[in-house]
MIVO-282583 format. One line per field, with one value per residue (C-alpha): x, y, z negated; residue number from 1. Coordinates in nm, 3 decimals. Layout:
X [X  ...] $
Y [Y  ...] $
Z [Z  ...] $
pos [NUM  ...] $
This chain:
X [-4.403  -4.190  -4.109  -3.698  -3.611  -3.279  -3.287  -3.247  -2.843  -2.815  -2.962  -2.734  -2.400  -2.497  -2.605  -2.241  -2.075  -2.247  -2.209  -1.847  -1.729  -1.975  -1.683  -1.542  -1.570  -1.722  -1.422  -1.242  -1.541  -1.606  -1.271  -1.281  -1.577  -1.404  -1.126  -1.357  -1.548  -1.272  -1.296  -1.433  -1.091  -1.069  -1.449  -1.310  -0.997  -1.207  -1.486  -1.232  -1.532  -1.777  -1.621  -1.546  -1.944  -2.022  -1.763  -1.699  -1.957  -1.931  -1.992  -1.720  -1.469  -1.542  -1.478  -1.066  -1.042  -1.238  -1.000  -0.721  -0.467  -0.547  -0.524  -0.227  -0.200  -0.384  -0.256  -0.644  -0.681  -0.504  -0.524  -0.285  -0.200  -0.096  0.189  0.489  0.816  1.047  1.364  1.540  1.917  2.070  1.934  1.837  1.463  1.225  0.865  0.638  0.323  0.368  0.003  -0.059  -0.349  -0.636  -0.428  -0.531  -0.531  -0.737  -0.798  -0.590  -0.853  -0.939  -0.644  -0.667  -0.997  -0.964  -0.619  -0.809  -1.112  -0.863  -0.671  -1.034  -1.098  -0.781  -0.774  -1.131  -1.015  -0.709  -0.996  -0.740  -0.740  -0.932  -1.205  -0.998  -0.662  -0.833  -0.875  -0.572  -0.387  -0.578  -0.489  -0.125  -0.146  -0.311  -0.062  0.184  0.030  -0.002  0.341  0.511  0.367  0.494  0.828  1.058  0.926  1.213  1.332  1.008  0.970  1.272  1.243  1.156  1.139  1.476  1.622  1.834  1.572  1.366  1.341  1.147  0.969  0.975  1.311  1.308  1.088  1.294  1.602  1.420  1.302  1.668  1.820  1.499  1.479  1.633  1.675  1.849  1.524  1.296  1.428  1.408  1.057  0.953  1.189  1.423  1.779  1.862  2.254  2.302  1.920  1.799  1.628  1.261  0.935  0.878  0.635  0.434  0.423  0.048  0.048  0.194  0.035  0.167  0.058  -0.065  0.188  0.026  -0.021  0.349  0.415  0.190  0.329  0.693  0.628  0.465  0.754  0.921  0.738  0.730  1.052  1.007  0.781  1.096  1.330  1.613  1.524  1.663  2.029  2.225  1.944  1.985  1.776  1.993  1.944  1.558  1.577  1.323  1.362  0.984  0.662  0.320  0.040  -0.002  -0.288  -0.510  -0.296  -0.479  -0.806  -0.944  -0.779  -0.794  -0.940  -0.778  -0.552  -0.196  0.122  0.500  0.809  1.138  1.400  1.754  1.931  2.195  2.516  2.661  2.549  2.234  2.137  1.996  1.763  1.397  1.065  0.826  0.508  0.276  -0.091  -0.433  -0.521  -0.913  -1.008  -0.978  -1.239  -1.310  -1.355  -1.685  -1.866  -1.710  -1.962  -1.930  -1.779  -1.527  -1.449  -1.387  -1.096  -0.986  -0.960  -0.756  -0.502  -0.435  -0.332  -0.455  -0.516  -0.130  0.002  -0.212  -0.039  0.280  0.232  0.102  0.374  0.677  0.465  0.436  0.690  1.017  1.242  0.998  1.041  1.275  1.078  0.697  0.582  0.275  0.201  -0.098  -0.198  -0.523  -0.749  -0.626  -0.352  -0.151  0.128  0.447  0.662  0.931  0.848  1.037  1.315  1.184  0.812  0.651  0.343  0.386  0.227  -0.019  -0.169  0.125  0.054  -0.021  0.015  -0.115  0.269  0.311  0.060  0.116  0.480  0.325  0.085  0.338  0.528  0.202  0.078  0.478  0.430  0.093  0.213  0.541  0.397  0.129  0.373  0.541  0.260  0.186  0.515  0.471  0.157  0.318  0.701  0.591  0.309  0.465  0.516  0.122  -0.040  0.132  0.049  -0.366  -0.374  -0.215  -0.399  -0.735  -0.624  -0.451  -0.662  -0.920  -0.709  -0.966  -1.206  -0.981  -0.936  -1.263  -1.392  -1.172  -1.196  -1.578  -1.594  -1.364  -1.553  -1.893  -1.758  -1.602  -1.951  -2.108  -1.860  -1.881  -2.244  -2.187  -1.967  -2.260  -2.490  -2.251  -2.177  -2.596  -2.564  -2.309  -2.492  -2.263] $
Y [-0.173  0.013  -0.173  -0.234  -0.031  -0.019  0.364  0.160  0.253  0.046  -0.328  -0.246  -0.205  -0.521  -0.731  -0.625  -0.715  -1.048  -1.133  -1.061  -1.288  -1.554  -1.773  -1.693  -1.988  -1.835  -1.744  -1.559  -1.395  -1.296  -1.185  -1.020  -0.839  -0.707  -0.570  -0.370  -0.246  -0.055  0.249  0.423  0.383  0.016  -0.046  0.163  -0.037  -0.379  -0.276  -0.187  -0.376  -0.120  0.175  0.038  -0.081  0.301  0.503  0.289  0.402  0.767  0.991  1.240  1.081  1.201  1.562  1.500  1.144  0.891  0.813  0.540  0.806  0.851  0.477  0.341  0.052  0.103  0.034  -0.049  0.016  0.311  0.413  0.507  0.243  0.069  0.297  0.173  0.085  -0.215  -0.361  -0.630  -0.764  -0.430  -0.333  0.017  0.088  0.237  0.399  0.357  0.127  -0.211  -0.387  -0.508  -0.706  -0.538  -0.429  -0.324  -0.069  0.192  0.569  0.722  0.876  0.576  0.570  0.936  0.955  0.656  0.787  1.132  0.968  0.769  1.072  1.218  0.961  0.981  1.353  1.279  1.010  1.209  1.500  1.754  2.007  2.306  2.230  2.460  2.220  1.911  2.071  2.266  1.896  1.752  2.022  1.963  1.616  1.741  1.962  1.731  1.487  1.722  1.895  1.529  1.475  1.810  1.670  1.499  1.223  1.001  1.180  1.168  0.753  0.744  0.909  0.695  0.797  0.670  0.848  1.004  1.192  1.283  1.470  1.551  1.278  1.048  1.064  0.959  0.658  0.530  0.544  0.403  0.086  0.088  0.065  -0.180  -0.385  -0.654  -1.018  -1.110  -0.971  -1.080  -1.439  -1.392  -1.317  -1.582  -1.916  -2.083  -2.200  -2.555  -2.657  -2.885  -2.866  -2.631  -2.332  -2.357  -2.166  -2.192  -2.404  -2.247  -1.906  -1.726  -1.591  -1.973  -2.288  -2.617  -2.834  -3.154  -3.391  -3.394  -2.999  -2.957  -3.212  -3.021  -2.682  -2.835  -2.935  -2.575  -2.390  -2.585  -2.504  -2.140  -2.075  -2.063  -1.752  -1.566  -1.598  -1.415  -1.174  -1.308  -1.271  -1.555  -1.818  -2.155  -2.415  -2.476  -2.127  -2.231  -2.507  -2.485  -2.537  -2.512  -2.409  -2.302  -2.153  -1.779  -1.654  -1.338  -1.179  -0.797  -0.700  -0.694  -1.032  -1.200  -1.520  -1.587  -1.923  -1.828  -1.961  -1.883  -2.078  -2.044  -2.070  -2.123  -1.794  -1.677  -1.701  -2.001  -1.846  -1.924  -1.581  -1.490  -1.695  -1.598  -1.607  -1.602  -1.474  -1.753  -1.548  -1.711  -1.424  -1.343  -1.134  -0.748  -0.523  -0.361  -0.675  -0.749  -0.435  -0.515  -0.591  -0.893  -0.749  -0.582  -0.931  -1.074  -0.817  -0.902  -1.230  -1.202  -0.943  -1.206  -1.583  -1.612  -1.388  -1.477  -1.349  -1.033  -0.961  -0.965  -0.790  -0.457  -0.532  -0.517  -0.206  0.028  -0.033  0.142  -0.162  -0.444  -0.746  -1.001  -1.291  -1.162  -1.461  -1.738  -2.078  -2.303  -2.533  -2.694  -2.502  -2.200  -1.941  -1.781  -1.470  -1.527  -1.197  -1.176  -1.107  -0.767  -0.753  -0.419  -0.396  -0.150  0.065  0.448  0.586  0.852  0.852  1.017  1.310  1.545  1.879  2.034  2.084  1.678  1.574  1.864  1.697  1.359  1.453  1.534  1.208  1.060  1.273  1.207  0.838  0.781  1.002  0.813  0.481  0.579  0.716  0.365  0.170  0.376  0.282  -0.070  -0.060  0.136  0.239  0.589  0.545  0.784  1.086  1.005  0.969  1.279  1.515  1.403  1.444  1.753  1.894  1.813  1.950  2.262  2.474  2.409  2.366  2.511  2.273  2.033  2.068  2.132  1.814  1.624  1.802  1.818  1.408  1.304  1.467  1.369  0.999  1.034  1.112  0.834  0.590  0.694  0.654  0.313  0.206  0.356  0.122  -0.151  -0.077  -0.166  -0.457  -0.558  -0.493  -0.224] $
Z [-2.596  -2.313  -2.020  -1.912  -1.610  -1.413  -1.619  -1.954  -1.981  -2.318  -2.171  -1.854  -2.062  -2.295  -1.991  -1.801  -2.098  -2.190  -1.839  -1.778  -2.121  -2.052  -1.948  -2.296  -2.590  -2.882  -3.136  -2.864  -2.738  -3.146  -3.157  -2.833  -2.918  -3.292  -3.135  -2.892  -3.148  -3.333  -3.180  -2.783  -2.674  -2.773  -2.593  -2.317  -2.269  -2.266  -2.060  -1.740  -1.555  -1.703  -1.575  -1.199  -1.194  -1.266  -1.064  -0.759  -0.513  -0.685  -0.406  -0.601  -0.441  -0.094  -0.205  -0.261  -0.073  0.025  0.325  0.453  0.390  0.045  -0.052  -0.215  -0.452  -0.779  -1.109  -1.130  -1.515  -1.578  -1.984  -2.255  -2.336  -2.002  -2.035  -2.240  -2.314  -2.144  -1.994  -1.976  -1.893  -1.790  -2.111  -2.018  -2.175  -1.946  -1.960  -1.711  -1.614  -1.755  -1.689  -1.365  -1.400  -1.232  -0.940  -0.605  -0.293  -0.306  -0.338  -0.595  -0.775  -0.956  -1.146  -1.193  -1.337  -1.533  -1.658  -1.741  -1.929  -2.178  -2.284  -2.339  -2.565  -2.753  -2.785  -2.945  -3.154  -3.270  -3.382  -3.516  -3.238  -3.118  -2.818  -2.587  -2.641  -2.443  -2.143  -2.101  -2.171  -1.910  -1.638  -1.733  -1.664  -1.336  -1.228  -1.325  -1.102  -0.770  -0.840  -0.830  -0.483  -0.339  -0.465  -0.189  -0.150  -0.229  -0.516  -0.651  -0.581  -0.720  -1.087  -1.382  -1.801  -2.030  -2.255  -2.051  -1.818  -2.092  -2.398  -2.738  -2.868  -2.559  -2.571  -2.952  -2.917  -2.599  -2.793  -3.104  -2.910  -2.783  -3.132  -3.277  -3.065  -2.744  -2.662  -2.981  -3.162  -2.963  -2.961  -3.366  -3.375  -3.126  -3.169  -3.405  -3.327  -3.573  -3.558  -3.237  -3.214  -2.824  -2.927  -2.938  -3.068  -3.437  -3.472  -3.726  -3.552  -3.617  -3.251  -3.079  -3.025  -2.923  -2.628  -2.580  -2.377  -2.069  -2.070  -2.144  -1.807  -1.594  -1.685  -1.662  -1.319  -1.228  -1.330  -1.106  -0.798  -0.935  -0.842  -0.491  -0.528  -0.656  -0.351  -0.424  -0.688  -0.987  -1.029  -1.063  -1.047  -1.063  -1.129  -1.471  -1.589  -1.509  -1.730  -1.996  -2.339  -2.495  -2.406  -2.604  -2.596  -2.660  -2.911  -2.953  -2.677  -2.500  -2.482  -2.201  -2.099  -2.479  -2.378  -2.106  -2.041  -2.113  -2.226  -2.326  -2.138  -2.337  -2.023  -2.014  -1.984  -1.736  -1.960  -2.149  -2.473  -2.724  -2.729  -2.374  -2.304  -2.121  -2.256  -1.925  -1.990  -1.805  -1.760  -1.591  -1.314  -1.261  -0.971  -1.100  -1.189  -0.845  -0.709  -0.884  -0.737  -0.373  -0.094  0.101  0.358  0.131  -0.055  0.331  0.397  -0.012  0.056  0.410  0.208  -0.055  -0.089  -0.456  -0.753  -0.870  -0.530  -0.558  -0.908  -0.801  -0.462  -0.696  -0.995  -0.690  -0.489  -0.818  -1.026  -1.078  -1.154  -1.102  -1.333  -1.112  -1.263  -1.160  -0.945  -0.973  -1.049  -1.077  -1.295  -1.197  -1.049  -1.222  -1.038  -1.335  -1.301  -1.433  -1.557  -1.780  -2.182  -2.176  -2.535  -2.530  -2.529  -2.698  -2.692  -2.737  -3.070  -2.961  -3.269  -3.414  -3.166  -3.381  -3.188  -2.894  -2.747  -2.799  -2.597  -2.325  -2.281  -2.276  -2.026  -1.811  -1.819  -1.755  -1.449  -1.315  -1.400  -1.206  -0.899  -0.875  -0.911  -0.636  -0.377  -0.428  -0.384  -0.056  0.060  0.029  0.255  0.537  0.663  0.665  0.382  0.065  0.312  0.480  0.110  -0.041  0.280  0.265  -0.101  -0.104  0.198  0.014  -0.343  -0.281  -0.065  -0.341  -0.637  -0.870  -0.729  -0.743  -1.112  -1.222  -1.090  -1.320  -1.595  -1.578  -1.483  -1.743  -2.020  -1.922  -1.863  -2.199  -2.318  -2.142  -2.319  -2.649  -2.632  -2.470  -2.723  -2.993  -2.824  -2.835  -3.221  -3.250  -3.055  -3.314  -3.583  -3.693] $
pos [1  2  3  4  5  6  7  8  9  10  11  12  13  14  15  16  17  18  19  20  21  22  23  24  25  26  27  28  29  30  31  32  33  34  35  36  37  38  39  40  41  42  43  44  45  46  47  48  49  50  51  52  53  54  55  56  57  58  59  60  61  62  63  64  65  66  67  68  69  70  71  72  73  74  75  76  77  78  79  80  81  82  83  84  85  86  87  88  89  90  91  92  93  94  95  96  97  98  99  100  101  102  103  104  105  106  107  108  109  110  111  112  113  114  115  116  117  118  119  120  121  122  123  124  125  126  127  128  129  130  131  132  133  134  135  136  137  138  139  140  141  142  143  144  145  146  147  148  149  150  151  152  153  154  155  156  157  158  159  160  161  162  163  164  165  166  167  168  169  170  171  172  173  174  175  176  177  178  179  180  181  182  183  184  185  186  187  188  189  190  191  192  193  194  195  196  197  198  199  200  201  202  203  204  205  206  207  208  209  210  211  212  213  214  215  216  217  218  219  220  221  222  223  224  225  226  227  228  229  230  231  232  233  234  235  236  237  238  239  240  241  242  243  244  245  246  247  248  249  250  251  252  253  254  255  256  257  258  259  260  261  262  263  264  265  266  267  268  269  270  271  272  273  274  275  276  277  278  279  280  281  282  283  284  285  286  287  288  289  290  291  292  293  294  295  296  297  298  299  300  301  302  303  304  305  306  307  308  309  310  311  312  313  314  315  316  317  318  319  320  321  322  323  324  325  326  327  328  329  330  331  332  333  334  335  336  337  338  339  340  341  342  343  344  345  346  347  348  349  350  351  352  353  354  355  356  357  358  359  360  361  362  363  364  365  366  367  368  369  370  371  372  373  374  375  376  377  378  379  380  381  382  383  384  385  386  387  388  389  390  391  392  393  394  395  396  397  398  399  400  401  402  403  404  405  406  407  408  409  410  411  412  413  414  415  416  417  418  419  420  421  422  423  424  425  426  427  428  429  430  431  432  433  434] $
């Protein structure tokens, strides 16, 4: 019988996992577990925890960073799918970042590599191409990436995907979601409208469930107190547009966060009519994934940066995003701190399984390098008056002398991390049973 050693990859990825969903009841942690087992990408996407426990103390990172110049604010789980469609009452859909969960400062190449690895894993998962097409879509995304920051800096901050900066099939899906979908729909989907009856959440909805009195009092009362984390951000607010109308519990919501406490608030919208009303998106906030694999000294300065976990959230949603959500605050409820964010009319994931050339994904690689360098020269600027112009100049002055360096570090990381997932996620599959 062969002893366990700290070389035994398989008992280290179970134990992480086991440990990080211990707090998780049984069904959800089941469930959890199913949807992570569908394919790499899904066990990549819900082991975020996994891949900062690996790559955090990676000495890599010294070669193009590593410094307080090259920190910014993180997106902090930067995949695929954390890119996607939404909007709200100006009714202009936009693509861009749209998970803020795992949030927080740091050096860029975090999101960068994580961002590579996932469209590793989908370019794998898609299976159709030639092995020379997966690199030459990662160095696009690259380029993409660095040419963004040599950008003015401003103009570059200031860029962000509709359907009228973009083109091909972007451009499609935007105005797609556009046409498919908004508030009206949304409101359909989610709540039912009875003659002289206040709109509510149908009652009998698979993804919705009802709570008890005293939950429904408590969460009342928060929502209350929640709007003082909003100051003046919402237009026209009012503590009668804030009235709220119904609340429940959201089901089987994410993956990486299914499990977690959260809940829908059906608000009173900003007009007189039945038909604008807000569903706030009311989720429990954990520490993110970095902060796990700080050291103590590291969870110190953490802790003096932020009030709460719900502060945190909204600090990094306002920092990186484009048109930030004018409803992102916090609550809590017990001894829990929860974000609250508007439930965009236009949500919607982008269909990269419906990539199905090598010139589809080369444009979408592009939006996505432009995406992640916008949203970092952002967050830089919200550490620092001068912060976008200080971030661009060290990355660039680290990446372009050695541009082929540069380049060949990601591409060989992400592929070998790639490989280290899928044979996680193989491991996993045993532990399963599968």
């Amino acid at each position: 019988m062969r002893a366990a050693t700290a070389h035994n990859r398989e008992q280290q990825v179970i134990e992480a996992l086991e440990g990080f969903n211990a707090g998780l009841n049984e069904v959800d942690k089941r469930q959890k577990y199913e949807r992570m087992a569908e394919s790499a990408f899904s066990f990549f996407r819900g082991s975020n925890h996994l891949y900062w426990q690996d790559l955090y103390r990676d000495w890599h990172f010294s070669l193009f960073g590593g410094t307080t110049e090259t920190q910014t604010w993180l997106q902090g789980d930067a995949h695929l799918h954390n890119f996607g469609a939404y909007g709200s009452h100006d009714d202009c859909v936009r693509f861009g970042l749209d998970d803020f969960d795992d949030g927080i400062v740091g050096d860029y190449q975090y999101d960068l590599w994580r961002l590579l690895v996932s469209l590793v894993l989908a370019l794998r998962e898609n299976g159709a191409f030639k092995p020379a097409v997966q690199p030459e879509v990662l160095k696009t995304l690259i380029d993409s990436y660095l040419q963004t920051l040599q950008q003015d800096v401003a103009e570059a901050s200031d860029w962000v995907a509709t359907a009228q900066t973009t083109d091909g099939r972007l451009q499609a899906f935007l105005i797609r979601v556009a046409e498919k979908k908004g508030r009206k729909r949304m409101l359909q989907k989610w709540t039912c409208l009875d003659a002289g009856e206040p709109r509510r959440f149908i009652t009998d909805h698979p993804k919705l469930a009802p709570l008890s009195e005293s939950e429904r009092t408590a969460l009342s009362q928060a929502l209350i107190e929640y709007q003082a984390t909003l100051g003046d951000q919402v237009p026209g607010h009012s503590h009668q547009h804030f009235k709220v109308k119904d609340l429940a519990r959201r089901l089987n919501a994410g993956t990486g966060s299914l499990g977690s406490d959260r809940f829908y608030a059906l608000v009173e919208g900003q007009g007189e009519a039945d038909h604008d009303d807000v569903i706030l998106d009311i989720k429990a906030q954990q520490p993110p994934a970095a902060w796990r694999v700080m050291s103590a000294t590291e969870r110190a300065e953490y802790e003096q940066m932020f009030c709460h976990e719900g502060e945190r959230h909204a600090l990094a949603f306002q920092a990186m995003a484009r048109h930030p959500d004018p409803y992102v605050g916090w609550l809590q409820l017990g001894e829990q701190v929860f974000s609250v964010r508007e439930r965009s009319p236009f949500k919607a994931d982008y269909p990269v399984d419906k990539l199905h050339k090598p010139k589809h994904w080369h444009h979408q690689a592009e939006i996505w390098g432009r995406i992640l360098a916008a949203s970092h020269l952002r967050g830089a600027a919200a550490l620092g008056e001068q912060g976008a112009e200080v971030f661009a100049n060290a990355v660039l002055q680290l990446s372009l002398p050695r541009r082929e360096a540069f380049t060949a570090l990601l591409l060989s990381m992400a592929q070998a991390y790639a490989d280290c997932v899928q044979n996680d996620y193989a491991s996993y599959c045993r532990y399963l049973g599968r």
